[in-house]
Backbone as JSON Lines, residues from 0, in Angstrom:
{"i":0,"aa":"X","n":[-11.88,-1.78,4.12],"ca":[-10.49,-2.16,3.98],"c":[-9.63,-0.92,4.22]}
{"i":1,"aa":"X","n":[-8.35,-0.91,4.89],"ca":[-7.64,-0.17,5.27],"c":[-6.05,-0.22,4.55]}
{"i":2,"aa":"X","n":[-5.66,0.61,3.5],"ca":[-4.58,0.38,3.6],"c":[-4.02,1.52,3.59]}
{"i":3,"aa":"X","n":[-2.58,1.39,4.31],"ca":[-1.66,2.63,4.66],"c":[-0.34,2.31,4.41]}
{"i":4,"aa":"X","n":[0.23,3.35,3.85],"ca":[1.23,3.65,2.77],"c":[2.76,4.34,4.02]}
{"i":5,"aa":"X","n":[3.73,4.3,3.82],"ca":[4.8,5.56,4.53],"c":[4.93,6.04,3.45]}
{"i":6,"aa":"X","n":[5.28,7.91,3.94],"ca":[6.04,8.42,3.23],"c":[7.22,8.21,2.65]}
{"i":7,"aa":"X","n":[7.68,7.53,3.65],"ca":[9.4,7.34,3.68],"c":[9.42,6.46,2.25]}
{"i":8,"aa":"X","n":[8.71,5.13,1.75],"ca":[8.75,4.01,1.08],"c":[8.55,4.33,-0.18]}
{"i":9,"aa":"X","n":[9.71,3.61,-0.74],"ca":[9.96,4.38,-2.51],"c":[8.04,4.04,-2.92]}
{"i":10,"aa":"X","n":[7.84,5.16,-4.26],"ca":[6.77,4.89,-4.37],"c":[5.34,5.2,-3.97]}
{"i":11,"aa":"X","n":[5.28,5.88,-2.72],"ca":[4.16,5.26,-1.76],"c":[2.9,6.3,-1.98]}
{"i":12,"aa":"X","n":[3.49,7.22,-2.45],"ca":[2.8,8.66,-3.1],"c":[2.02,7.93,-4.47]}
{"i":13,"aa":"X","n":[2.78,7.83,-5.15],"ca":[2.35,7.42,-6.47],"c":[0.88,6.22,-6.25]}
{"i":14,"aa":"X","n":[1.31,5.29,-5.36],"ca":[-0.11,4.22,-5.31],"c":[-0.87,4.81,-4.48]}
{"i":15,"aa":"X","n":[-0.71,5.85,-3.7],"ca":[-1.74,6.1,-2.74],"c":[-3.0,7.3,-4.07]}
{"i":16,"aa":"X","n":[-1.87,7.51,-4.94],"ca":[-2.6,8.6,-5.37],"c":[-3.63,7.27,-6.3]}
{"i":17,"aa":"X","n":[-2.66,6.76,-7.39],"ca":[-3.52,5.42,-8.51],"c":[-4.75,4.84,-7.07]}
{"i":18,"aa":"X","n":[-4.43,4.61,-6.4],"ca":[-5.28,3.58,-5.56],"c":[-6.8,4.66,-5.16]}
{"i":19,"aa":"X","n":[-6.78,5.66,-4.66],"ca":[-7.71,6.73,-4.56],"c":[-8.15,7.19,-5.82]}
{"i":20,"aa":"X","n":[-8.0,7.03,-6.91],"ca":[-8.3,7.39,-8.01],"c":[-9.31,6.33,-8.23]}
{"i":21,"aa":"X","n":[-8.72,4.85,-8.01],"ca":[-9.93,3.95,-8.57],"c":[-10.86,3.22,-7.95]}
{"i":22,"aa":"X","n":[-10.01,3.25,-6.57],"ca":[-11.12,3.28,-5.58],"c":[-11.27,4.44,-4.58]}
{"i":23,"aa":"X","n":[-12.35,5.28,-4.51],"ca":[-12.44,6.21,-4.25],"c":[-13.09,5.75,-2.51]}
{"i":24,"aa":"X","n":[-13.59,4.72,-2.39],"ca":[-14.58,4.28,-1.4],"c":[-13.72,3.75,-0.39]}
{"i":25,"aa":"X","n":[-12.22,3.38,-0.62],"ca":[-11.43,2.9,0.11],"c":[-10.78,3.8,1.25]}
{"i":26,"aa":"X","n":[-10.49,3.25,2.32],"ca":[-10.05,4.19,3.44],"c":[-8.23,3.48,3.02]}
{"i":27,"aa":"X","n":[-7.79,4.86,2.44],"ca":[-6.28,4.79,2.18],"c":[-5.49,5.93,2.2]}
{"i":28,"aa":"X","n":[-4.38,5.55,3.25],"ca":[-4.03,6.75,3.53],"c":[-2.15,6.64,3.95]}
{"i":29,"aa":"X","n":[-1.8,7.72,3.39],"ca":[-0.53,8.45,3.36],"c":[0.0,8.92,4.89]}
{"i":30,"aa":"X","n":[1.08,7.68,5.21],"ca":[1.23,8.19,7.02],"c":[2.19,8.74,6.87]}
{"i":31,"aa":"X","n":[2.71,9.91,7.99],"ca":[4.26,10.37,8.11],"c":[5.44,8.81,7.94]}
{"i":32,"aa":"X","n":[4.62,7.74,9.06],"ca":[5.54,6.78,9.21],"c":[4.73,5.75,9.67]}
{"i":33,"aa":"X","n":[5.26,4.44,9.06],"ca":[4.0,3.45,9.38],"c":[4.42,2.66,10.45]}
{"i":34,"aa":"X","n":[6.26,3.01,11.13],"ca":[6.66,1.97,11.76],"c":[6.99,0.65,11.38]}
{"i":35,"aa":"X","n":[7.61,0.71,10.19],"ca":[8.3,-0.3,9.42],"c":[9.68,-0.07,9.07]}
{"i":36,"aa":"X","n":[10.46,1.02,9.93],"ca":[11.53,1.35,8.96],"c":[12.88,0.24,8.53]}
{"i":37,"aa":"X","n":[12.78,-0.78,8.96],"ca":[13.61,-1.35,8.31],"c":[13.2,-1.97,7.23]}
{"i":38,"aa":"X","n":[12.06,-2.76,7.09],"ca":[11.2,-3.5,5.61],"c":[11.3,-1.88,4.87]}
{"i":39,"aa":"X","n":[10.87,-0.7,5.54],"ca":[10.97,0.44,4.74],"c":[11.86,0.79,3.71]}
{"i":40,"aa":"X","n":[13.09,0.92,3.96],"ca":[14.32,0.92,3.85],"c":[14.91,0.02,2.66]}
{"i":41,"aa":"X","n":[14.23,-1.38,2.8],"ca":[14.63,-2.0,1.68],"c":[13.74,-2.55,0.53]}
{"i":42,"aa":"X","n":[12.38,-2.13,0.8],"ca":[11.39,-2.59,-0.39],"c":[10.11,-2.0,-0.19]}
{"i":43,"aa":"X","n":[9.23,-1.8,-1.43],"ca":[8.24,-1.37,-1.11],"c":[7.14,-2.05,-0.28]}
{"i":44,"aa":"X","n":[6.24,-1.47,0.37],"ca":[5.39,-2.24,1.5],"c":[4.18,-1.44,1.4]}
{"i":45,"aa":"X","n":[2.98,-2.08,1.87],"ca":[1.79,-1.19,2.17],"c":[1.54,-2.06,3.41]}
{"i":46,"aa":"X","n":[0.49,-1.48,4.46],"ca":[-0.25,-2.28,6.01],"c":[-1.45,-2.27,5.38]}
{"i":47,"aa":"X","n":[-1.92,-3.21,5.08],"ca":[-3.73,-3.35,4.63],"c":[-4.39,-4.56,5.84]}
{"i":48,"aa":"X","n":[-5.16,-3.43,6.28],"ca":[-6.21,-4.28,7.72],"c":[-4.67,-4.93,8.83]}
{"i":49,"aa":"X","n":[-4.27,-3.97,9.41],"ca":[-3.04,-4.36,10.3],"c":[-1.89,-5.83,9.59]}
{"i":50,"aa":"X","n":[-2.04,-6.09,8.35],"ca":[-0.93,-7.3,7.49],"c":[-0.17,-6.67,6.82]}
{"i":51,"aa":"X","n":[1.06,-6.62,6.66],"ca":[1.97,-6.6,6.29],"c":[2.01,-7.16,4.51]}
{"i":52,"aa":"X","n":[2.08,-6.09,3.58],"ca":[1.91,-7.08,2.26],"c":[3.41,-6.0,1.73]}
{"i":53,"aa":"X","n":[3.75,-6.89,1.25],"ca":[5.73,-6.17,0.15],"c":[5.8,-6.95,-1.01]}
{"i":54,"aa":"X","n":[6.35,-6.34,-1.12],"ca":[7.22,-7.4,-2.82],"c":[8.16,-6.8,-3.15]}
{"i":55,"aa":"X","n":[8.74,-7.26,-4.14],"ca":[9.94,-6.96,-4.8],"c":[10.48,-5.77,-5.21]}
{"i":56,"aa":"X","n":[9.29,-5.18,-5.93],"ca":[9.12,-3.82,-6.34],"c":[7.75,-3.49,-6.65]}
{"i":57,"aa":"X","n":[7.29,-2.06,-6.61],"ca":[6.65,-1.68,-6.93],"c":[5.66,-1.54,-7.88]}
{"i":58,"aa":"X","n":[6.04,-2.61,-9.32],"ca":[4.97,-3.12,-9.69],"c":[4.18,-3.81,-8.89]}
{"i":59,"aa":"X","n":[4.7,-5.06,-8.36],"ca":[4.47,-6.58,-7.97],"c":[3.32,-5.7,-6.74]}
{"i":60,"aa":"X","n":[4.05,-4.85,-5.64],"ca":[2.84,-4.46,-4.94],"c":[1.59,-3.68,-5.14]}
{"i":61,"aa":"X","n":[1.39,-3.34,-6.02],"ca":[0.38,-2.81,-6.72],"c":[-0.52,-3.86,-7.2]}
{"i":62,"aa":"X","n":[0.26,-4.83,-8.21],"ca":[-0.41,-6.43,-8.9],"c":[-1.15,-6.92,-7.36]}
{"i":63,"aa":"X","n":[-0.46,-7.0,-6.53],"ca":[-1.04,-7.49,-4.95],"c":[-1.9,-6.76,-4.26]}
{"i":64,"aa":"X","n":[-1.94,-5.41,-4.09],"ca":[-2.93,-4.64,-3.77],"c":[-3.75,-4.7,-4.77]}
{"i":65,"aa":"X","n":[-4.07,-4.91,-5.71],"ca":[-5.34,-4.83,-6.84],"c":[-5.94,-6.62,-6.39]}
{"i":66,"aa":"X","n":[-5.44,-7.38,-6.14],"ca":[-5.46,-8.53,-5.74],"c":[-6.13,-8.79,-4.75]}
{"i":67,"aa":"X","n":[-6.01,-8.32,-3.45],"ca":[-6.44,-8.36,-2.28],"c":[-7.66,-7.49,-2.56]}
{"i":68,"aa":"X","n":[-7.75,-6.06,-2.9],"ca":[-8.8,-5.4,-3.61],"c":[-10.19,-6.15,-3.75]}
{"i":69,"aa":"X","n":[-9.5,-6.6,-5.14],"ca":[-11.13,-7.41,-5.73],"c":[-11.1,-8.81,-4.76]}
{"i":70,"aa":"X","n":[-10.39,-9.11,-3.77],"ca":[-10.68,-10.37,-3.05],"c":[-11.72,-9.96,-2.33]}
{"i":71,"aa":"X","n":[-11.26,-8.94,-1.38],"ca":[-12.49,-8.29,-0.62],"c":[-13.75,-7.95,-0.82]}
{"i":72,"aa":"X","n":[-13.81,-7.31,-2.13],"ca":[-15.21,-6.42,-2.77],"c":[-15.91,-7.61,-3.56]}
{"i":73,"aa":"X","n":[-15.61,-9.27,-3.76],"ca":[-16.41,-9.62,-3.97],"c":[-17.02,-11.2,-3.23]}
């Protein structure tokens, strides 16, 4: 599983770091720019396996990345 974070996107530091912490096995990674800058701009976002996943805020995408997570790994 692939997910990639922008710099630019409130947040994106903080889950890249929680997300590598607990999954260590995951290919996740911190881009200059993911090429989203307008979704950028107004909410948080991650690209996991080339899809597009956002929400509201930065809890909610985290609750969703932990989501998709254990969808995959089991």
């Amino acid at each position: 599983m692939k997910i990639r974070f922008c710099q630019h996107n409130q947040g994106s530091g903080l889950f890249t770091q929680k997300l590598l912490a607990q999954y260590p096995d995951l290919d996740i990674k911190l881009k200059k720019c993911a090429k989203k800058c307008k979704i950028c701009k107004q909410q948080p976002f991650a690209v996991v396996d080339k899809q597009l996943v956002m929400a509201a805020d930065g809890d909610a995408l985290y609750g969703q990345l932990l989501v998709l997570i254990d969808q995959k790994n089991s």
